[in-house]
C-alpha positions in Angstrom: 10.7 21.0 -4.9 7.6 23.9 -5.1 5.8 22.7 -7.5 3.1 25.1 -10.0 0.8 24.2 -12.8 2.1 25.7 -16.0 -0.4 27.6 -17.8 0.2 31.4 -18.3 -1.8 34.1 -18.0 -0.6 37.4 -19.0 -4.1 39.5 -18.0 -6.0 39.5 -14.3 -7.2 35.7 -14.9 -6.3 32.9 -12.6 -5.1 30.8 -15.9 -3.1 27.5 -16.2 0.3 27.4 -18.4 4.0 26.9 -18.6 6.5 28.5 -21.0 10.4 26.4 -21.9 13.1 28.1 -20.1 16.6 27.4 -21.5 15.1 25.5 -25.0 15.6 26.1 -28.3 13.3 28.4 -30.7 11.3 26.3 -33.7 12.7 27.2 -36.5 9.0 26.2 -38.9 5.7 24.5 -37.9 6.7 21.8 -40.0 9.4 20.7 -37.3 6.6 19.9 -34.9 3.6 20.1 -37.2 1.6 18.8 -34.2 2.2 21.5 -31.4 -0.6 24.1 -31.2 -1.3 27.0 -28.7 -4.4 27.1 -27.0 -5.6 30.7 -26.0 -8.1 31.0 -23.2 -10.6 33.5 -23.0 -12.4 33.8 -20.0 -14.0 36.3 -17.8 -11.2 38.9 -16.4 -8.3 38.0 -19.2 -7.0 35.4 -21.9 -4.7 32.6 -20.5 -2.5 30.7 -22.6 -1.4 27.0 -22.9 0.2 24.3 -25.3 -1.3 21.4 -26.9 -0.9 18.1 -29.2 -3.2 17.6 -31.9 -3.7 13.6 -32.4 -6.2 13.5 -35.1 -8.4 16.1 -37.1 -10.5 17.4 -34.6 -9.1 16.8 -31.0 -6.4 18.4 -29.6 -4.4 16.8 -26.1 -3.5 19.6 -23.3 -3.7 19.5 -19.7 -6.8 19.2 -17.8 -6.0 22.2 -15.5 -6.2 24.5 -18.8 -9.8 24.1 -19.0 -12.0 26.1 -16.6 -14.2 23.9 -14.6 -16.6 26.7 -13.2 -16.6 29.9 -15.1 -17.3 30.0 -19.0 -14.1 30.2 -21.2 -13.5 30.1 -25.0 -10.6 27.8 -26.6 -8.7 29.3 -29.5 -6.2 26.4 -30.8 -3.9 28.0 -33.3 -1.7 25.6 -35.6 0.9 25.7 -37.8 2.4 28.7 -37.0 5.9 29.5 -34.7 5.1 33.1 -33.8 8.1 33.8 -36.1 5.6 35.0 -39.1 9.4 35.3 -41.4 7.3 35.1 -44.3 3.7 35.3 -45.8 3.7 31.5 -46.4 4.7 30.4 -43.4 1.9 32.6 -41.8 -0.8 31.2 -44.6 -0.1 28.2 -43.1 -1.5 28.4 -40.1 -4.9 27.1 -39.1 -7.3 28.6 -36.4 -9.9 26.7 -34.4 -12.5 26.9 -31.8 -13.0 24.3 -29.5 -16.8 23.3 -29.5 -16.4 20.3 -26.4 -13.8 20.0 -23.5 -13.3 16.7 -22.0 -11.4 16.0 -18.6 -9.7 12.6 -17.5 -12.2 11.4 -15.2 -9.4 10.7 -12.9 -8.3 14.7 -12.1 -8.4 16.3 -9.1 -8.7 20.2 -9.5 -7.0 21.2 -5.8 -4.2 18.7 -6.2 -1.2 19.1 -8.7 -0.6 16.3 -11.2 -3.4 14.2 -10.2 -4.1 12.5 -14.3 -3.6 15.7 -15.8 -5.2 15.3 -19.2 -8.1 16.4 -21.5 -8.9 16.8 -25.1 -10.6 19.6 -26.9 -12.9 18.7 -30.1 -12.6 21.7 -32.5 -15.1 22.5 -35.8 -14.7 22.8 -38.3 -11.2 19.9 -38.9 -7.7 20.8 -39.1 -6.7 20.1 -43.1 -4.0 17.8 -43.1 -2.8 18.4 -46.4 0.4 20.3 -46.1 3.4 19.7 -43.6 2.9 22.6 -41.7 -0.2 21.1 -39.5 0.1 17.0 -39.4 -1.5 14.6 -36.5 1.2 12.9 -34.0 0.5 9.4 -33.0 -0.2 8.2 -29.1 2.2 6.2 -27.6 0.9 2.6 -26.9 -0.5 1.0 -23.8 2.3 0.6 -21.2 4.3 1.4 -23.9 6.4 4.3 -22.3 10.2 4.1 -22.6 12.7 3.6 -20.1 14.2 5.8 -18.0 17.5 7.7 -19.3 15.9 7.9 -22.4 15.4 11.4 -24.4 12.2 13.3 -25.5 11.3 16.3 -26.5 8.8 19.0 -25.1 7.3 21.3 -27.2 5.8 24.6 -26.0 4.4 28.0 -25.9 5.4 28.8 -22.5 8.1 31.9 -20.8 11.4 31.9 -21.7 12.5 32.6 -18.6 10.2 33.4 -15.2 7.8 36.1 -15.8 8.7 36.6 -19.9 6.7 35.1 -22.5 8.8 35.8 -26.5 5.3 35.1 -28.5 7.6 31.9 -30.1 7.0 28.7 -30.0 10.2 26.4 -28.1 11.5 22.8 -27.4 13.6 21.2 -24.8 15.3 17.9 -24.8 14.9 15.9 -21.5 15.9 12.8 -20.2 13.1 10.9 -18.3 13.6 10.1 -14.7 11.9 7.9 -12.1 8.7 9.2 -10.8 9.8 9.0 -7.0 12.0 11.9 -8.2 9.4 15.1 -8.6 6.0 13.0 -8.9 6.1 9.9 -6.4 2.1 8.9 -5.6 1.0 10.7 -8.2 -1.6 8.6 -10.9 -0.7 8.8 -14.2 2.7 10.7 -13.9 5.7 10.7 -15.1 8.9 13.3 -14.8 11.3 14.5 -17.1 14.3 16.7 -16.4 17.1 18.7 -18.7 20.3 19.8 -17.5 19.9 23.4 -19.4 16.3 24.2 -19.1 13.0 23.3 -17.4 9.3 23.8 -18.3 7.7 27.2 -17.1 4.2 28.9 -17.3 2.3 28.5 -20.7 3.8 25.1 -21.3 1.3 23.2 -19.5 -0.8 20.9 -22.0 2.2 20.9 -24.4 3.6 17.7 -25.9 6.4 15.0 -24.4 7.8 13.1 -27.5 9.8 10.9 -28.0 13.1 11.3 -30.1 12.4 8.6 -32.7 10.7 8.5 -36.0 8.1 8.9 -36.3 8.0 10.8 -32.5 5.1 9.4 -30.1 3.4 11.7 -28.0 4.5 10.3 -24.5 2.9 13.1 -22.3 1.0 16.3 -21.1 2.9 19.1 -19.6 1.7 19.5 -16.2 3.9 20.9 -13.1 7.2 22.2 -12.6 9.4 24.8 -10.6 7.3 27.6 -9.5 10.2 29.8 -10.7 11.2 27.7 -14.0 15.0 27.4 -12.7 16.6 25.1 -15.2 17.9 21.8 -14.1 14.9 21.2 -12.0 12.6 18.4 -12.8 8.6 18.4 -14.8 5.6 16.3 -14.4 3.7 14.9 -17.4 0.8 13.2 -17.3 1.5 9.7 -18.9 -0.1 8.5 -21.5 1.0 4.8 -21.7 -0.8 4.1 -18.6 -3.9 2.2 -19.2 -6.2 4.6 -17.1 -5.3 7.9 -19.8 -4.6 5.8 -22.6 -8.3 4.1 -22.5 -9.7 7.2 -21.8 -8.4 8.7 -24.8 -9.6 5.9 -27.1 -13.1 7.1 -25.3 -13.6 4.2 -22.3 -15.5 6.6 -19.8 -14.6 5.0 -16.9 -11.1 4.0 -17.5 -9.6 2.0 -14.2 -7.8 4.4 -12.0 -4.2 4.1 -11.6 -2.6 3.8 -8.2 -2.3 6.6 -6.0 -0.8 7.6 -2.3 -1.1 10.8 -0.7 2.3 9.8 1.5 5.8 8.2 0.7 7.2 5.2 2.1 9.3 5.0 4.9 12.8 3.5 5.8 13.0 0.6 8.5 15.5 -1.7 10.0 19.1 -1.1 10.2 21.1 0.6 7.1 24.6 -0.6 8.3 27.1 -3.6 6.9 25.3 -6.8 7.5 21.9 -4.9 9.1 18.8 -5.5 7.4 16.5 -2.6 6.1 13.3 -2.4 4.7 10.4 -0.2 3.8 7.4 0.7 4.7 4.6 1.1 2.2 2.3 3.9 2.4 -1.9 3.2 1.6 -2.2 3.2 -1.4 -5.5 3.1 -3.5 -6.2 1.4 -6.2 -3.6 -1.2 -6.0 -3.3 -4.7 -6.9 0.7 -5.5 -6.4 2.7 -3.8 -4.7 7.4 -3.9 -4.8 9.7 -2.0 -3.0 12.5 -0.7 -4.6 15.9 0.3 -2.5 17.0 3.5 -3.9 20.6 5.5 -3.9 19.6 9.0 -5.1 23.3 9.7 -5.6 24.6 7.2 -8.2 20.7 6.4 -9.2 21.2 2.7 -8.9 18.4 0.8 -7.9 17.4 -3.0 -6.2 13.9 -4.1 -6.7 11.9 -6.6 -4.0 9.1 -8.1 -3.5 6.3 -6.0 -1.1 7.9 -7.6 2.2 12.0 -7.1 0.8 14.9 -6.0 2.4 18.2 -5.0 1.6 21.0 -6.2 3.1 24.2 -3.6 3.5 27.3 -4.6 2.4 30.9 -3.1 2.8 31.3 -1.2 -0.9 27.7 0.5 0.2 29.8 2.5 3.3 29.3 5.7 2.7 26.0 5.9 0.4 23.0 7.0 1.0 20.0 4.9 0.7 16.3 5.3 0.6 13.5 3.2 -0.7 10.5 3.8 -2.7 6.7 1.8 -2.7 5.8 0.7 -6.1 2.1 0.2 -6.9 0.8 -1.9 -10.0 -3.0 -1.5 -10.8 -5.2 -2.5 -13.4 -4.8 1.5 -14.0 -1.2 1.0 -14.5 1.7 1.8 -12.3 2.6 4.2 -9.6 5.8 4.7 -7.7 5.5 6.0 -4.1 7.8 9.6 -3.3 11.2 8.8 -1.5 11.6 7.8 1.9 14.0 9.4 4.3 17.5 8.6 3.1 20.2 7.4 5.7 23.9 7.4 4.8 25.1 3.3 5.6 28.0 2.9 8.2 30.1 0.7 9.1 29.2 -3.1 11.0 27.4 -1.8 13.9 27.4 -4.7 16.2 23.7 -4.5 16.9 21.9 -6.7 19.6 18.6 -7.7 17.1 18.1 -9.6 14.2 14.7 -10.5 13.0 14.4 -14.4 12.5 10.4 -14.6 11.8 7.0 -12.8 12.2 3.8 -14.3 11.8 0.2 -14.0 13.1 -1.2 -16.4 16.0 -4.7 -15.7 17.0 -5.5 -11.9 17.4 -1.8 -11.1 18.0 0.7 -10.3 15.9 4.6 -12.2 17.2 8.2 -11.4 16.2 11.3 -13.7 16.4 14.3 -11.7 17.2 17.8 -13.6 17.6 19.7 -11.4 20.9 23.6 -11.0 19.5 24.5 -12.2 23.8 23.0 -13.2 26.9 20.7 -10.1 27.8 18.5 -9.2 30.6 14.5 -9.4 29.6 13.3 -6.2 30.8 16.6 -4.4 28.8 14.5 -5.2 25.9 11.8 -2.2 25.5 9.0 -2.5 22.9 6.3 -0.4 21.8 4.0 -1.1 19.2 1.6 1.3 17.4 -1.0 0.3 15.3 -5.0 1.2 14.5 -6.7 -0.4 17.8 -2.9 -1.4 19.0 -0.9 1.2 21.1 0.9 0.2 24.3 3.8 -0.6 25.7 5.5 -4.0 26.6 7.9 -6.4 27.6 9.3 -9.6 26.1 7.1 -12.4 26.7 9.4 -15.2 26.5 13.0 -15.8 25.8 14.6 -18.9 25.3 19.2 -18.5 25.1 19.3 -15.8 22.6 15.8 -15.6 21.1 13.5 -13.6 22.2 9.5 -13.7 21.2 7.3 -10.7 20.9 3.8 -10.2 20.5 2.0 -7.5 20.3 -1.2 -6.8 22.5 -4.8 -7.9 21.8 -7.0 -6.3 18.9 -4.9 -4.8 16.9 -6.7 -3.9 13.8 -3.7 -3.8 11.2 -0.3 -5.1 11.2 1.3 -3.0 14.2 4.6 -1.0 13.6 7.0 -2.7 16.4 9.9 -0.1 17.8 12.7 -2.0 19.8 15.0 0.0 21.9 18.4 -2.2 23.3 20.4 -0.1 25.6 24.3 -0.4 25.9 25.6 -3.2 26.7 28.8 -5.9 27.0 28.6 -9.1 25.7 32.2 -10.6 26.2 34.7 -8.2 24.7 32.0 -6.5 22.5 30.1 -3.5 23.5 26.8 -3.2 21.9 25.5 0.5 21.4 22.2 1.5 22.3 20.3 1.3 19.3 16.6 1.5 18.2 15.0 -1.5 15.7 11.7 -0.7 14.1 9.7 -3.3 11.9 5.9 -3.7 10.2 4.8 -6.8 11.1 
């Protein structure tokens, strides 16, 4: 999915926001007293963005909202709709300047979704006396519900791509696994509605939650570059220990996992064949799972870091992929989505992995032979930081074979077995390919 930071910017300015596509309008400030726009002035045009106000004087938004090298001026603007249906409803509504800007100290400006969070201090207060302009409550640490469940986004964002109404809008979303639209992505999460999606001038608006009293879950942050409903949104989460501390004012909050690459799916995906999944570096990681994934039905088996999955006959037909999850002090990341590959049928393959283990300054591999099988039918290469080359089997004993890899590798080498064609008994065995991390 192309991917865009949300912020609007009707004039010549390069500004960040996104607008809800497909929601519905706010019928009074007092349904989400909360929700503010942020207007940007800057050198070359005004920008707009969204925002949650958490107590009297600081206001949650995105991070890329706030200019990090040119002057700007923040204008947040509560308690007001754009609908202006009466003289009350527009004496209601509260204008403030931002006199600080502070940016999660784990952003990135060049990459898209990277902790996506900061907090303008305005002056003088909001004035919390009437219903129109209230506070809304942070969700707790590593308190973030599960996926499936609703929330709501609120916004000041287009109505459709390239149309802003002036009104404010909501969208109800279900939330979805981060592999799906954010996978290695710190402090993330994603959020997708059948009828809408997030658009320009939304970014920095609020994720709730549906209960009462709501909890602000998340930060508008990325979404479709052309706002095509159905398509999925990235928030930046705040029940993960790295924003959440930050926003209690820890300065140096401890970063939450992060991979610039997804994982990738090994072994064999058919009936009784053994896959598993290669983890991408990651930073900032403690733990690390692997969850086998079937994007079509969305059901899910968790492992341990060195799982596998075994095929079975009622998976024939599926697809299946896998996913690297990362736990940190920083809280918890999940990897994007491997390559997918749809599970056959038994496929009478020639390898099975019995063992692997470390002797010396070589890595070795166990692998059980199906039949009788000449040695140098058995092709290996291995590839690996200070390990590349090619090899035979260095001993085989009836029908196990041992590998090992050359000297010096300098990480666990990934092992690629090729087995040609070939008849054992009545069985013919098809020329297959058998890769595994060591």
């Amino acid at each position: 999915m192309a991917a865009m930071a949300l912020w609007a910017a009707p004039a010549q300015a390069a500004s960040p926001q996104p607008l809800i596509v497909g929601g519905t309008t706010v019928a009074s400030a007092a349904e989400a007293p909360w929700a503010a726009r942020i207007i940007i002035t800057e050198e070359g045009g005004v920008g707009l963005c969204s925002g949650s106000i958490i107590d009297p004087q600081r206001v949650v938004t995105a991070a890329h909202c706030i200019s990090r090298d040119r002057p700007a001026a923040y204008e947040v603007v509560a308690g007001d709709t754009g609908g202006h249906e009466s003289a009350e409803e527009e004496g209601a509504m509260q204008r403030r300047f931002a006199v600080s800007a502070r940016i999660s100290p784990g952003y990135v400006p060049d990459a898209i979704g990277h902790s996506d969070a900061a907090v303008l201090t305005v002056d003088p207060p909001f004035d919390f006396s009437g219903p129109e302009v209230r506070p809304i409550a942070v969700v707790p640490e590593s308190g973030g519900l599960a996926y499936g469940s609703p929330a709501r986004i609120f916004g000041w964002g287009m109505v459709e791509f390239g149309r802003l109404d002036g009104r404010e809008h909501s969208l109800l979303l279900s939330l979805i696994p981060q592999w799906r639209c954010a996978g290695g992505l710190p402090a993330a999460m994603c959020g997708q509605a059948s009828s809408g999606s997030i658009c320009k001038g939304d970014s920095g608006g609020g994720l709730v939650s549906t209960g009462n009293p709501p909890l602000l879950l998340g930060v508008a942050s990325f979404g479709h570059y052309k706002c095509q409903p159905g398509t999925q949104g990235g928030y930046a989460n705040l029940a993960t220990p790295e924003l959440h501390r930050w926003l209690e004012g820890d300065p140096d909050p401890p970063p939450a996992p992060a991979a610039e690459e997804g994982a990738f799916l090994l072994g064999n995906t058919s009936v009784g064949g053994a896959a598993s999944c290669l983890h991408p570096s990651w930073a900032n990681a403690e733990e690390l799972r692997t969850l086998f994934v079937f994007p079509e039905s969305g059901r899910q088996a968790e492992f341990g870091e060195e799982g596998s999955y075994l095929s079975r006959p009622a998976d024939v037909g599926q697809l299946l992929g896998c996913v690297s999850v990362a736990r940190g002090e920083g809280g918890l990341t999940e990897s994007g989505l491997s390559q997918i590959e749809r599970i056959a049928g038994h496929s009478n393959e020639l390898l099975r992995l019995r063992r692997r283990f470390r002797r010396g300054d070589r890595w070795v591999a166990r692998l059980a032979l199906a039949g009788p099988l000449l040695g140098d039918r058995l092709k290996v290469k291995w590839k690996a930081r200070g390990c590349s080359s090619r090899g035979w089997t260095f001993k085989r004993a009836r029908r196990l074979t041992v590998i090992s890899s050359p000297r010096g590798c300098a990480e666990r080498p990934l092992m690629k077995v090729r087995v040609p064609q070939a008849t054992v008994g009545d069985v013919v065995y098809r020329t297959s390919t058998f890769r595994l991390r060591l």
